[in-house]
Structure formats: C-alpha cells, structure tokens
C-alpha positions as CSV (number, residue, x, y, z in Angstrom):
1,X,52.8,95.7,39.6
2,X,54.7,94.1,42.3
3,X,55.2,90.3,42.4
4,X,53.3,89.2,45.8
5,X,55.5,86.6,47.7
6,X,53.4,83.2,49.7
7,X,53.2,83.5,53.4
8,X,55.7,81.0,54.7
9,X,52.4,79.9,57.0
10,X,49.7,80.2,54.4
11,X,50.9,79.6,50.9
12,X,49.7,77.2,48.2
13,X,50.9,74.2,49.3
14,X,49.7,74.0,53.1
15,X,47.6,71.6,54.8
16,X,45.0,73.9,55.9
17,X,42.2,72.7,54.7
18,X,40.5,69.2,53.1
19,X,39.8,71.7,49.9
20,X,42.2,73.4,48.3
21,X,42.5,76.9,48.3
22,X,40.1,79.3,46.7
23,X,41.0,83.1,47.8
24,X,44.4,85.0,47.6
25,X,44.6,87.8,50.1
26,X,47.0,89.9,49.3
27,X,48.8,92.5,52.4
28,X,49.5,96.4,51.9
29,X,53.7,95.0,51.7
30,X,52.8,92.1,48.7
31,X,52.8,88.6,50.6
32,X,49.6,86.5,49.8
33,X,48.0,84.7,51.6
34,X,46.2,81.3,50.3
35,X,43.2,80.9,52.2
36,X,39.6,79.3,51.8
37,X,36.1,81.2,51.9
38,X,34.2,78.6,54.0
39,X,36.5,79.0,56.6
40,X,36.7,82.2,56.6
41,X,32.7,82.6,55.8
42,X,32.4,80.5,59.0
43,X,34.0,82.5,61.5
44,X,33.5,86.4,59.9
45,X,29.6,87.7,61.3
46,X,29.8,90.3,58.1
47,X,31.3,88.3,55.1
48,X,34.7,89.3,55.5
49,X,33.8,93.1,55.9
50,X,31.4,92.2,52.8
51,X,34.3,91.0,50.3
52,X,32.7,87.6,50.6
53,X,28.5,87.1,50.2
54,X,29.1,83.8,49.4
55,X,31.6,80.6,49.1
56,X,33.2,80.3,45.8
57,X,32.8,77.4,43.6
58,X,35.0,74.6,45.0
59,X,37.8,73.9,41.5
60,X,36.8,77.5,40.8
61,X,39.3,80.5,39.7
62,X,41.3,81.6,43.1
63,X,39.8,85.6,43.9
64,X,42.6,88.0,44.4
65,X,41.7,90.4,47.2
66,X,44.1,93.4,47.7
67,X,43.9,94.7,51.5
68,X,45.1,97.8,53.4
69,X,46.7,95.5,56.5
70,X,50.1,94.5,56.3
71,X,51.3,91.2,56.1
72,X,52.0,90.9,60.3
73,X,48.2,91.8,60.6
74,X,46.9,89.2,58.5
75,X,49.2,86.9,59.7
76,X,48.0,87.3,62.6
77,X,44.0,87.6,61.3
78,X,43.9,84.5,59.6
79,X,46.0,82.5,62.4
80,X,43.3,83.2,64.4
81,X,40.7,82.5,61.9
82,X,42.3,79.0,61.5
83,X,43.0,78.4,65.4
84,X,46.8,77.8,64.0
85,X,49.5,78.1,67.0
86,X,51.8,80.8,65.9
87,X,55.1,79.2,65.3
88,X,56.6,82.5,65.8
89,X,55.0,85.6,68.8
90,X,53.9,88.1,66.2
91,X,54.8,91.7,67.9
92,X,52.4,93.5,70.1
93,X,52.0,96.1,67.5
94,X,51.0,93.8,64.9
95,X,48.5,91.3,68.3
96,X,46.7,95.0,69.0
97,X,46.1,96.1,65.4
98,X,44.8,93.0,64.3
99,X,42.6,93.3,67.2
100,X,41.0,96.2,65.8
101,X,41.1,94.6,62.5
102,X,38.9,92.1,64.0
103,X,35.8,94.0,64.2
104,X,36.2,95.5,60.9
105,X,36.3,91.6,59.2
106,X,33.5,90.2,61.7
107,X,36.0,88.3,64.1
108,X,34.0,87.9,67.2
109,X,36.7,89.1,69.6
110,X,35.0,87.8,73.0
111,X,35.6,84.0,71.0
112,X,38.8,84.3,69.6
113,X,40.8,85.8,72.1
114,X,40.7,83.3,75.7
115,X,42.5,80.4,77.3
116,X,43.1,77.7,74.6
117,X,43.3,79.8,71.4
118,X,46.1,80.8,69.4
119,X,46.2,84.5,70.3
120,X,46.1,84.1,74.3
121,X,49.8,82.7,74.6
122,X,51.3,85.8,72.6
123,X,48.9,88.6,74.5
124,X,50.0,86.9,78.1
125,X,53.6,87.8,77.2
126,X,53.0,91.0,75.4
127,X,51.4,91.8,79.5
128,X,54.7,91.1,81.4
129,X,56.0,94.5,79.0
130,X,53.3,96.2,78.0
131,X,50.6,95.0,80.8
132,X,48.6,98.6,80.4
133,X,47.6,98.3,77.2
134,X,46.9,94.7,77.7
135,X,44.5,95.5,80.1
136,X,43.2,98.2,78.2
137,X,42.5,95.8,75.6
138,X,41.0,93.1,77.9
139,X,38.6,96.2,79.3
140,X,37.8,97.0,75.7
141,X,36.1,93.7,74.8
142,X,35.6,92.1,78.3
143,X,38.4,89.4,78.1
144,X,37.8,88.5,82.1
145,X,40.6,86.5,81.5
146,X,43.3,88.3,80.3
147,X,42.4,91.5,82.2
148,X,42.9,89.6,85.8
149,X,46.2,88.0,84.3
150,X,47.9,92.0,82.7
151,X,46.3,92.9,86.2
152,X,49.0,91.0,88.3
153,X,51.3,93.2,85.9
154,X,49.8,96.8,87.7
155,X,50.0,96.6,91.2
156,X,52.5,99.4,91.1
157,X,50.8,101.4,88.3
158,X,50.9,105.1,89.2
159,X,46.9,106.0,88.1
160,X,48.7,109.3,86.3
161,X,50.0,106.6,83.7
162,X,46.5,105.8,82.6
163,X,46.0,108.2,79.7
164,X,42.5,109.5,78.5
165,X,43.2,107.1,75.6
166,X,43.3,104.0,78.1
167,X,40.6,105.1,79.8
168,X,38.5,105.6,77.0
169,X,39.2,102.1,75.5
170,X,39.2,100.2,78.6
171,X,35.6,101.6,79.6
172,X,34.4,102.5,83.2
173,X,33.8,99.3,84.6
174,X,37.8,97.6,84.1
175,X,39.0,101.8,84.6
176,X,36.9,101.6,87.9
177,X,38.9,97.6,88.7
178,X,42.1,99.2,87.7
179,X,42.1,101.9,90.4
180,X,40.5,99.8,93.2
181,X,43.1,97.1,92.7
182,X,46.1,98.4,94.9
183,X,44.0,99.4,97.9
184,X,42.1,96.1,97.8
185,X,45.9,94.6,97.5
186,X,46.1,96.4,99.9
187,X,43.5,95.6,102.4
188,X,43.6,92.2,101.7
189,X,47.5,92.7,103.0
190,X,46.1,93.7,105.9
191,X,43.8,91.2,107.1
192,X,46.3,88.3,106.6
193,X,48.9,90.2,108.9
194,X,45.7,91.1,111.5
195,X,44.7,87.8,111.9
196,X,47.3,86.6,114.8
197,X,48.0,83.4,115.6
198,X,46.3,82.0,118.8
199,X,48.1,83.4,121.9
200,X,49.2,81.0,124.8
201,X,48.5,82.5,128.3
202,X,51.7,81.0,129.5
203,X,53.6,82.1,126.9
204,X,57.3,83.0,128.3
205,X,58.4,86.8,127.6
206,X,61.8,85.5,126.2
207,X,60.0,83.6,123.6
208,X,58.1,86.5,122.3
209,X,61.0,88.8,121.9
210,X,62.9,85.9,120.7
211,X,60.0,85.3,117.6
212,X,59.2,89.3,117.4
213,X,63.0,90.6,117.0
214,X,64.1,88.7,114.1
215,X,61.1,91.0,112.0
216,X,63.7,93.5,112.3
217,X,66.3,91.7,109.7
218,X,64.0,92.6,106.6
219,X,63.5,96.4,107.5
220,X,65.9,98.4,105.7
221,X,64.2,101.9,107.3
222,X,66.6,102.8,110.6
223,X,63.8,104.8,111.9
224,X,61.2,101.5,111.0
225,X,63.5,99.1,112.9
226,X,64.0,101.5,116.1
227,X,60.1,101.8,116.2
228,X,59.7,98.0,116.0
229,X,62.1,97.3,118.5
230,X,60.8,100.0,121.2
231,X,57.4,98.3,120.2
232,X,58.9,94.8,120.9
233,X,60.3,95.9,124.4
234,X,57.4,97.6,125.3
235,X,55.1,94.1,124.2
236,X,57.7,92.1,126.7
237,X,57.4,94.8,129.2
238,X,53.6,94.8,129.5
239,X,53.3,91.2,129.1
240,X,55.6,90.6,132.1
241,X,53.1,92.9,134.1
242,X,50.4,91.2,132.4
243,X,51.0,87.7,133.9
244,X,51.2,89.4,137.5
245,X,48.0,91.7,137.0
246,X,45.7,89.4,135.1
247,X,43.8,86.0,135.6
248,X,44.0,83.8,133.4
249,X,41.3,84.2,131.0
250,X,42.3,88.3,130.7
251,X,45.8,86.9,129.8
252,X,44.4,85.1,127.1
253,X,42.7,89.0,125.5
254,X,45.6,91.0,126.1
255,X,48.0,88.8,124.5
256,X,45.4,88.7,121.0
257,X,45.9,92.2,121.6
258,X,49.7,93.1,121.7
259,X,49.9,90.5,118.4
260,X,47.4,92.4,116.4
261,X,49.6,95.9,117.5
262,X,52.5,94.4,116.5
263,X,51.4,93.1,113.0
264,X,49.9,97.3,112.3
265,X,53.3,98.4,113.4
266,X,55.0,96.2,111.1
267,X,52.5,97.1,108.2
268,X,53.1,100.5,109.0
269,X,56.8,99.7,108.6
270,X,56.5,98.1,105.0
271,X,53.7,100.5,104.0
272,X,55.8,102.7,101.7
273,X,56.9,99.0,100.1
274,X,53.5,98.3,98.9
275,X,52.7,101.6,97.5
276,X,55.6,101.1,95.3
277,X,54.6,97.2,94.1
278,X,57.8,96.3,96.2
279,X,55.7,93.5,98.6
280,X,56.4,90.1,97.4
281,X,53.6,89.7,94.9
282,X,51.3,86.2,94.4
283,X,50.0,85.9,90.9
284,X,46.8,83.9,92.2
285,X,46.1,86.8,94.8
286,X,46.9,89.5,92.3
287,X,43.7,89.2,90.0
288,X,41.2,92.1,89.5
C-alpha cells in the first residue's frame, strides 16, 4: 500500500485543536489528514456520514478512515469544518464538489457557506468567472447572499445559457429571479432617466440645447445621434413657441413634458446597450 503524505494544513503537528488529534482521514490520492472527532462530531448532523457514532477516547489509538474524495475536496471539507481561512483559493471544481460532499458528511450548507466564513471569500471570486454556476449553487441551497452577489455577474446572461442542469439545481424560485433580473434592470433604468429634473418656466432655449446636445458625444449609433438631434431641435423649436402660446403655469407642464420625451428617446438610443450588459453596471443596484 501507498505511503499517505500529511496535509501541509492539517498534519500532526498543527494547532487545531486543545487535544491532540485522534482521526486520520485519508483522500482517494494518499494525503492524510489529522483531524479530531469532537470537532468534527460537532458540526456533522449524521456522524460523519455514520463513520463516527461516537468521540474516541481522548490518548486513544488514531482511527484511519480511507475516503473516496480527493485530497482538494477534503481540504476544502475540513477547512470549513474548522472555520480555517484558506491560505491558498482551492479551485472551483474542488469549492462545488465539496459542496456536494457536504450533504453527504452532514455539513449544514445554509451555516457554512455566508459572509464571515471561510468558504464565502473563494466562491465570490469563483462568480466573477464562473458566476452561473455560482448562482446555480446559491439557488440550490438558498445562499441569499451569494446568489444577489454571482447575480451582479448575469445581467448580460443570454437565458439559452441556462442549461436544464442549472435549472434543475438552482430550483424555480432563483430560475424565476434569474430571468426577471434584466428587465427589472431594466425598468429600474427607466424610471431614473423618467424622472426629470424640475423644469424652469423661464428657461432660455439656448440653454436647453446647450445641456441636451452634448448627450450626443456617447452615442456611437449615426442613425441614434441624427434622431437625438432632430429631437433636440424639435424640443427648442416648440419651446420657443411654447413661451409665446402659453401662460405661465402651462409653461411649467410642457416643459416636464419635452424632458421626460427626451430621456425615452435617449433610452431608446442605448437600448440595444443594455440588452447586451453594456450599460455602466452598479454592484449595489445589480442584486436579485
């Protein structure tokens, strides 16, 4: 048999523990882990997948357990376990498969995995890569948390990405979030262009086409820019009649008006933007 090799993070010598060590778990590729049943005993809802009914004997023999995970999995398992900070990101196939691996050793996901615990750090970067499956993940065991921070990952997620497998883990109610999230983006786009600033009655013409033109610079569609500036001329047109025609209180109306026309022409304009997740994105705003 194969000489097992200590885990540089969990070997014989660490300070893990006030007692020593009483278990040796050994991964699929030989490195063994030194760990302690009470700790473990404490966390686990099943006894460690029912390897462990009991503590040992504190100065008793160490128990050799041979597992199926590698050592990446467990490394991950029993960092979590111990709340130890990984000094290293393990990789997100080894964060996702340990997952898993928490149900079958009684890890209660929902605990383990949130703001302040050793695994949160590593699955927040895996989402700036990998933010579906992240999310799929979050869905899966209603991490609140980590869902609304892979979601500000997806607001240019094409729904034909989200495979049957995604769908399935992630569950109907995050599925259902996931594919509202862009229109809500969306609409709440909307309302902070629609809500114009107060108009002036008084306001000279030259000063609205002086503040209005400039919107033009960041439209790099020709046939956008011509529409916003026939729109702009035709706002100082009518406004110059507006000021003959109207007393003063109808000024006041029609000039709300022609500002909440010219902030749907100019989301009309950068439409096709959003769609594609090109809009400048907020990471408070983008949550699920």
């Amino acid at each position: 048999m194969a000489t097992s090799v200590p885990s540089p993070a969990f070997h014989p010598t660490a300070n893990l523990d006030s007692y020593p060590s009483d278990i040796v778990v050994t991964s699929s590729d030989r490195i063994a882990f030194y760990v302690h049943s009470r700790r473990i005993l404490s966390v686990s809802t099943n006894h460690f997948a029912s390897l462990l009914i009991q503590p040992l004997p504190i100065g008793g023999k160490l128990k050799v357990f041979l597992l199926g995970e590698d050592s990446q999995v467990l490394n991950v398992v029993f960092h979590t376990i111990y709340l130890k900070p990984f000094g290293q990101s393990p990789s997100p196939v080894a964060v996702f498969v340990a997952i898993d691996a928490f149900n079958k050793y009684g890890i209660p996901v929902d605990q383990y995995i949130r703001p302040n615990t050793p695994l949160f750090p590593p699955l927040l970067a895996h989402a700036a890569n990998d933010p579906l499956n992240v999310y799929a993940v979050a869905g899966q065991y209603n991490l609140y948390e980590l869902a609304a921070a892979a979601s500000a990952h997806l607001l240019a997620l094409d729904p034909e990405d989200v495979t049957d497998e995604h769908a399935v883990r992630m569950g109907p109610i995050y599925l259902k979030r996931l594919l509202l999230l862009r229109p809500a983006r969306k609409r709440l786009l909307e309302e902070l262009l629609l809500q114009g600033p107060s108009p002036t009655p008084n306001l000279p013409s030259a000063t609205i086409q002086a503040t209005l033109s400039p919107i033009g610079n960041h439209i790099g569609c020709r046939d956008c820019k011509a529409a916003l500036d026939e729109r702009i001329q035709q706002i100082v047109t009518n406004w110059e009649k507006a000021r003959v025609r109207f007393e003063l209180p109808e000024l006041y109306i029609v000039m709300l008006k022609y500002c909440r026309k010219q902030y749907r022409l100019i989301l009309v304009a950068q439409s096709h933007r959003i769609s594609q997740g090109l809009w400048p994105q907020d990471s408070e705003n983008a949550r699920i």
